[in-house]
Short mmCIF file of the C-alpha atoms (twelve columns), coordinates in Angstrom:
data_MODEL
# 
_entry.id   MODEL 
# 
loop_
_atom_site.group_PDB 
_atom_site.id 
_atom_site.type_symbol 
_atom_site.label_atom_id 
_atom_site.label_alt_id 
_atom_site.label_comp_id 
_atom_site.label_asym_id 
_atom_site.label_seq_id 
_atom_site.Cartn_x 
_atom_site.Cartn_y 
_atom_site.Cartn_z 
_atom_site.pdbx_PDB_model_num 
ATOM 1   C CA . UNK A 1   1.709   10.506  10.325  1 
ATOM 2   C CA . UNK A 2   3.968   7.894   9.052   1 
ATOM 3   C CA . UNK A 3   3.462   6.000   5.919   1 
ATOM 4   C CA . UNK A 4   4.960   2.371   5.551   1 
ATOM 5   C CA . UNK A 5   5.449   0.433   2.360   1 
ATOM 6   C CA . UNK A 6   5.890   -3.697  2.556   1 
ATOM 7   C CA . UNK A 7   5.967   -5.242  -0.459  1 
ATOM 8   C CA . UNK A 8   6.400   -8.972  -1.738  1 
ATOM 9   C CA . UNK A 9   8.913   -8.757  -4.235  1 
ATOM 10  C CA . UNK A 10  12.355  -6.493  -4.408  1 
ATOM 11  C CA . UNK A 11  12.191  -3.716  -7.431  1 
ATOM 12  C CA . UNK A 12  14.747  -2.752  -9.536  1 
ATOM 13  C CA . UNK A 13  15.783  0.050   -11.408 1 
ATOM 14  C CA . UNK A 14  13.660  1.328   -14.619 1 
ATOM 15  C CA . UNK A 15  10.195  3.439   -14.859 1 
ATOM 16  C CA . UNK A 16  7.974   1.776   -12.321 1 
ATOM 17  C CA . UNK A 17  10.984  2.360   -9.864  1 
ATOM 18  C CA . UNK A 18  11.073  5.853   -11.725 1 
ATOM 19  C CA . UNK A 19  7.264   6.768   -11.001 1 
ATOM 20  C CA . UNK A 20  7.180   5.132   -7.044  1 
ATOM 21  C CA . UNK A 21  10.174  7.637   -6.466  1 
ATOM 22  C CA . UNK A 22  9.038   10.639  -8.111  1 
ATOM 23  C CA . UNK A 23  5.922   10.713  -6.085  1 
ATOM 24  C CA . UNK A 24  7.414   9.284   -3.202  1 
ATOM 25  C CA . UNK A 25  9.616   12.439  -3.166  1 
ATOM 26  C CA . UNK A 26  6.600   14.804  -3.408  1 
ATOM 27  C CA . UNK A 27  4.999   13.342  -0.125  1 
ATOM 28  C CA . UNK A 28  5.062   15.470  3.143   1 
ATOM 29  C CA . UNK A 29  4.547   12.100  4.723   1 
ATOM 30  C CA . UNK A 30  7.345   10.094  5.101   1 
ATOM 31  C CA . UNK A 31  7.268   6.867   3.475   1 
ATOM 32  C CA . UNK A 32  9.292   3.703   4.408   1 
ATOM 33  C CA . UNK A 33  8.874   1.194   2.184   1 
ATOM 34  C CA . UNK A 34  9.861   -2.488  2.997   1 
ATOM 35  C CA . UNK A 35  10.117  -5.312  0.840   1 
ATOM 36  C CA . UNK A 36  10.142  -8.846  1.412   1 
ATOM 37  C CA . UNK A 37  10.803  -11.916 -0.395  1 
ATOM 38  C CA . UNK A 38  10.634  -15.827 0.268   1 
ATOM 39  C CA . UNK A 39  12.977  -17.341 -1.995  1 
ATOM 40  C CA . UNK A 40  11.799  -21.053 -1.785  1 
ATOM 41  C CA . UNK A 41  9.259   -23.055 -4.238  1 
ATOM 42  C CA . UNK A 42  6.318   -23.903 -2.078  1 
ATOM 43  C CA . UNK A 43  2.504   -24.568 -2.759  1 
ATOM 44  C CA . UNK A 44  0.610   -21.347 -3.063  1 
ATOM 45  C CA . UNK A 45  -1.096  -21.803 0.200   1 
ATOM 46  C CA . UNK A 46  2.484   -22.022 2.399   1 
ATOM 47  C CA . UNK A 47  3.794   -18.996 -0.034  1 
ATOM 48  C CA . UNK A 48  0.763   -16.949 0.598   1 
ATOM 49  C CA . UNK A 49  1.210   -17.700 4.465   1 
ATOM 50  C CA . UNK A 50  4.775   -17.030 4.627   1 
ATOM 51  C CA . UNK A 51  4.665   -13.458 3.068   1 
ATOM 52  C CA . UNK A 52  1.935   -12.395 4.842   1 
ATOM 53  C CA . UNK A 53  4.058   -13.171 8.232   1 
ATOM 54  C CA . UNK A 54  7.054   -11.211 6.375   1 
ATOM 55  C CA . UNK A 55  4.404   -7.915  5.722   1 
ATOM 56  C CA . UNK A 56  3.016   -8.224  8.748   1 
ATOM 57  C CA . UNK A 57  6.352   -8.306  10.577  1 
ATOM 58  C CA . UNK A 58  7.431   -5.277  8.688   1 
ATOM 59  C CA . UNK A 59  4.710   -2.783  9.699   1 
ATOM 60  C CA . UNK A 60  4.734   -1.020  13.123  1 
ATOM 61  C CA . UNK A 61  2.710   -2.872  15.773  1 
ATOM 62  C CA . UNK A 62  -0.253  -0.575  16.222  1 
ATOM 63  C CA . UNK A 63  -0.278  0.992   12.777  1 
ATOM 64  C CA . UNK A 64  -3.862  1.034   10.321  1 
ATOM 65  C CA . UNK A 65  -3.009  -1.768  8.062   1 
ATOM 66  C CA . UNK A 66  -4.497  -1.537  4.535   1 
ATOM 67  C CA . UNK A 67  -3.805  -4.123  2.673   1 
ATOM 68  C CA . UNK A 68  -4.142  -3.794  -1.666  1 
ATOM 69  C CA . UNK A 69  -6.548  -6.702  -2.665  1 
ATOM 70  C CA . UNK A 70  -8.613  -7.453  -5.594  1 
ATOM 71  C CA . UNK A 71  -11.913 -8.310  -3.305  1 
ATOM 72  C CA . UNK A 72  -10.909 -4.754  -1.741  1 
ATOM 73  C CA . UNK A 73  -13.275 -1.860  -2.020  1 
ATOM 74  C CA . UNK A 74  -12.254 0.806   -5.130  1 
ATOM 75  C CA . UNK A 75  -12.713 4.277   -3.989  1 
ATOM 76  C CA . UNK A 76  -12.584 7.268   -5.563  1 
ATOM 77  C CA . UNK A 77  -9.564  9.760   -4.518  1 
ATOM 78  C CA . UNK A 78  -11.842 12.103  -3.024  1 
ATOM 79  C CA . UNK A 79  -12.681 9.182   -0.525  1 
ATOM 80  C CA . UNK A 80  -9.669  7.561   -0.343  1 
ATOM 81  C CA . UNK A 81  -8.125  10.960  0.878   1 
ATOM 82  C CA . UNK A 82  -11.300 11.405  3.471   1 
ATOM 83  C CA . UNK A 83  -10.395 8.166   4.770   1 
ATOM 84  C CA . UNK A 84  -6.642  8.688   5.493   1 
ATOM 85  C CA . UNK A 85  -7.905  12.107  6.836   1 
ATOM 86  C CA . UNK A 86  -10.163 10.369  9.423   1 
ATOM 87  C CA . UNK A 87  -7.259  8.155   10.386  1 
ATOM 88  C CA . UNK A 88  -4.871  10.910  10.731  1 
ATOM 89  C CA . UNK A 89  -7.615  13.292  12.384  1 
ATOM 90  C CA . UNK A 90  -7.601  10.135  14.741  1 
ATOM 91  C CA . UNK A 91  -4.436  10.395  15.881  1 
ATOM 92  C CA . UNK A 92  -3.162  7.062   13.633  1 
ATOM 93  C CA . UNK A 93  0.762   7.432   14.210  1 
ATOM 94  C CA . UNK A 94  1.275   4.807   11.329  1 
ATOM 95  C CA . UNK A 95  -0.511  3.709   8.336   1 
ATOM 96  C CA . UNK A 96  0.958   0.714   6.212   1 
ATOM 97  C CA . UNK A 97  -0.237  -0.439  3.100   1 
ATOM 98  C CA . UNK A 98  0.235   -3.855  2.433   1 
ATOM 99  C CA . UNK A 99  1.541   -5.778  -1.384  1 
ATOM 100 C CA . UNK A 100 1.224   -9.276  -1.800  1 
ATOM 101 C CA . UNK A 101 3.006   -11.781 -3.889  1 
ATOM 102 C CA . UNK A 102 1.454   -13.250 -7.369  1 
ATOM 103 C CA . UNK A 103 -0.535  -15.304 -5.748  1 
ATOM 104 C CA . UNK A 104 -2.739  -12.527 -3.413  1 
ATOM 105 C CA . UNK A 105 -2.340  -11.887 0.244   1 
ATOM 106 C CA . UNK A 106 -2.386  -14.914 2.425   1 
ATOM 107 C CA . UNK A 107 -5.321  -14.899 5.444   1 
ATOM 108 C CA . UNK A 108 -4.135  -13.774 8.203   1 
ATOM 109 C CA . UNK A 109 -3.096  -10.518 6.164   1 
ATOM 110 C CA . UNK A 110 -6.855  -9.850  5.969   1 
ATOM 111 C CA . UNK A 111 -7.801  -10.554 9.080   1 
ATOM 112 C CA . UNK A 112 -5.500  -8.195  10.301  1 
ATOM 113 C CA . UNK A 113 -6.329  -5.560  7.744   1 
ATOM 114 C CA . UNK A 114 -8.650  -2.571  9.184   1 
ATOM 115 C CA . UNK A 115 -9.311  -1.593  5.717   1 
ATOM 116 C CA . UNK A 116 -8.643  -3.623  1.568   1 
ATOM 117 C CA . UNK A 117 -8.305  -1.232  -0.963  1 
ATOM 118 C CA . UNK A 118 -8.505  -2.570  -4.701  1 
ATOM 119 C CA . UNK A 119 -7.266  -0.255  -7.949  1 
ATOM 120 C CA . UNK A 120 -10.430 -1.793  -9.406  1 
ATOM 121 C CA . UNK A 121 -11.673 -5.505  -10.843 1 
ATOM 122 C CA . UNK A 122 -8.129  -5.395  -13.241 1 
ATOM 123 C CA . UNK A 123 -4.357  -7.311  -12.243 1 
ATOM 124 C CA . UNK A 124 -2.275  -4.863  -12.329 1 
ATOM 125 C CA . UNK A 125 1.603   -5.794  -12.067 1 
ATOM 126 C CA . UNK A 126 2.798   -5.316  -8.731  1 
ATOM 127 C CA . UNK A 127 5.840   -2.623  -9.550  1 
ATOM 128 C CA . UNK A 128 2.770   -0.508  -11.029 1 
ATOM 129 C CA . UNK A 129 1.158   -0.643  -8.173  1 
ATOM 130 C CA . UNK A 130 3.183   0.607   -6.053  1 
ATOM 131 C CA . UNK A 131 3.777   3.705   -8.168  1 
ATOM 132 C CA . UNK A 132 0.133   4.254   -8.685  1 
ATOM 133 C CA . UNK A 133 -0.038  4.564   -4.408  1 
ATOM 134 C CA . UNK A 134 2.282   6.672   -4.405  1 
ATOM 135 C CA . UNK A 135 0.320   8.884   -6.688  1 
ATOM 136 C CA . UNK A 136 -2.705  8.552   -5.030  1 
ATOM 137 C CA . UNK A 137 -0.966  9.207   -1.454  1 
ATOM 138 C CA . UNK A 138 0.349   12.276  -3.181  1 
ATOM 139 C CA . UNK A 139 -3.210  13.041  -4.597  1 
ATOM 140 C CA . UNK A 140 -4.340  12.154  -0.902  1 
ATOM 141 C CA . UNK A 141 -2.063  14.413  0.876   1 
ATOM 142 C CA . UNK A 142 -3.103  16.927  -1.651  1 
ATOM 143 C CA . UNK A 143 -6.679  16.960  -1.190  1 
ATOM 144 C CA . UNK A 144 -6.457  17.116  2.236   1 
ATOM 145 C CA . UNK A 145 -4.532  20.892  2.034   1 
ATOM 146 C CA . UNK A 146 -7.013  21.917  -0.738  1 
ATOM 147 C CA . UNK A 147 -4.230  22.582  -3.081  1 
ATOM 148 C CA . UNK A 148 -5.535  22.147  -6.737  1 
ATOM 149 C CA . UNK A 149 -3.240  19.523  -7.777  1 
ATOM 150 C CA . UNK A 150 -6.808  17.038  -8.316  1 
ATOM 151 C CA . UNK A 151 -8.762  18.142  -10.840 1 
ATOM 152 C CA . UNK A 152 -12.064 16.189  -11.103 1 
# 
């Protein structure tokens, strides 16, 4: 199974960088990541719109899109890592995760979605967030080989 990455916004160097690489580099999955970025000053609605034709334009056509939302469902790891399971047991060939801009993911990002995940009722910044996958695909992939890496 592949993993895939897109992202509104282009990260730089420095510890959220530092913590998205770290556990990037522990995966057995390979993980693309993608970033995208409309550079003009438009209302919120036409932003939102235009980024979620950039994400969706990055994934594979075909893969399980999940896309990072507030209104998302939280789930703990143990079920987070049952549900990739099922989707790899499934034969899913590609699984993209999905970051939207400050302003949320436009509407046809959810539509498309098959699943919106949330890392609870908080904002997080968006550079955090992408390291905090990465953990949790980490946690993920190690829950799934019963390796005692979570602790609960």
């Amino acid at each position: 199974m592949r993993l895939w990455l897109a992202a509104v916004g282009r990260s730089r160097g420095g510890p959220t960088r530092d913590l998205f690489d770290e556990y990037v580099g522990r995966l057995g999955w390979p993980l693309t990541l993608k970033e995208v970025e409309v550079k003009k000053r438009l209302s919120s609605d036409e932003l939102k719109r235009q980024e979620a034709e950039l994400l969706l334009a990055a994934v594979p056509s075909g893969a399980i899109v999940v896309a990072l939302d507030e209104r998302g469902k939280a789930l703990p790891s143990e079920t987070f890592a049952a549900k990739i399971g099922d989707w790899r047991d499934r034969g899913a060939g590609d699984l993209a995760f999905l970051i939207g801009g400050a302003d949320g993911h436009g509407d046809a990002v959810r539509a498309r979605a098959d699943f919106l995940l949330a890392f609870g009722p908080m904002t997080w910044p968006h550079m955090l967030v992408r390291g905090m996958l990465a953990e949790q695909l980490y946690r993920a992939q190690q829950i799934l080989a019963g390796h005692p890496y979570h602790r609960s």
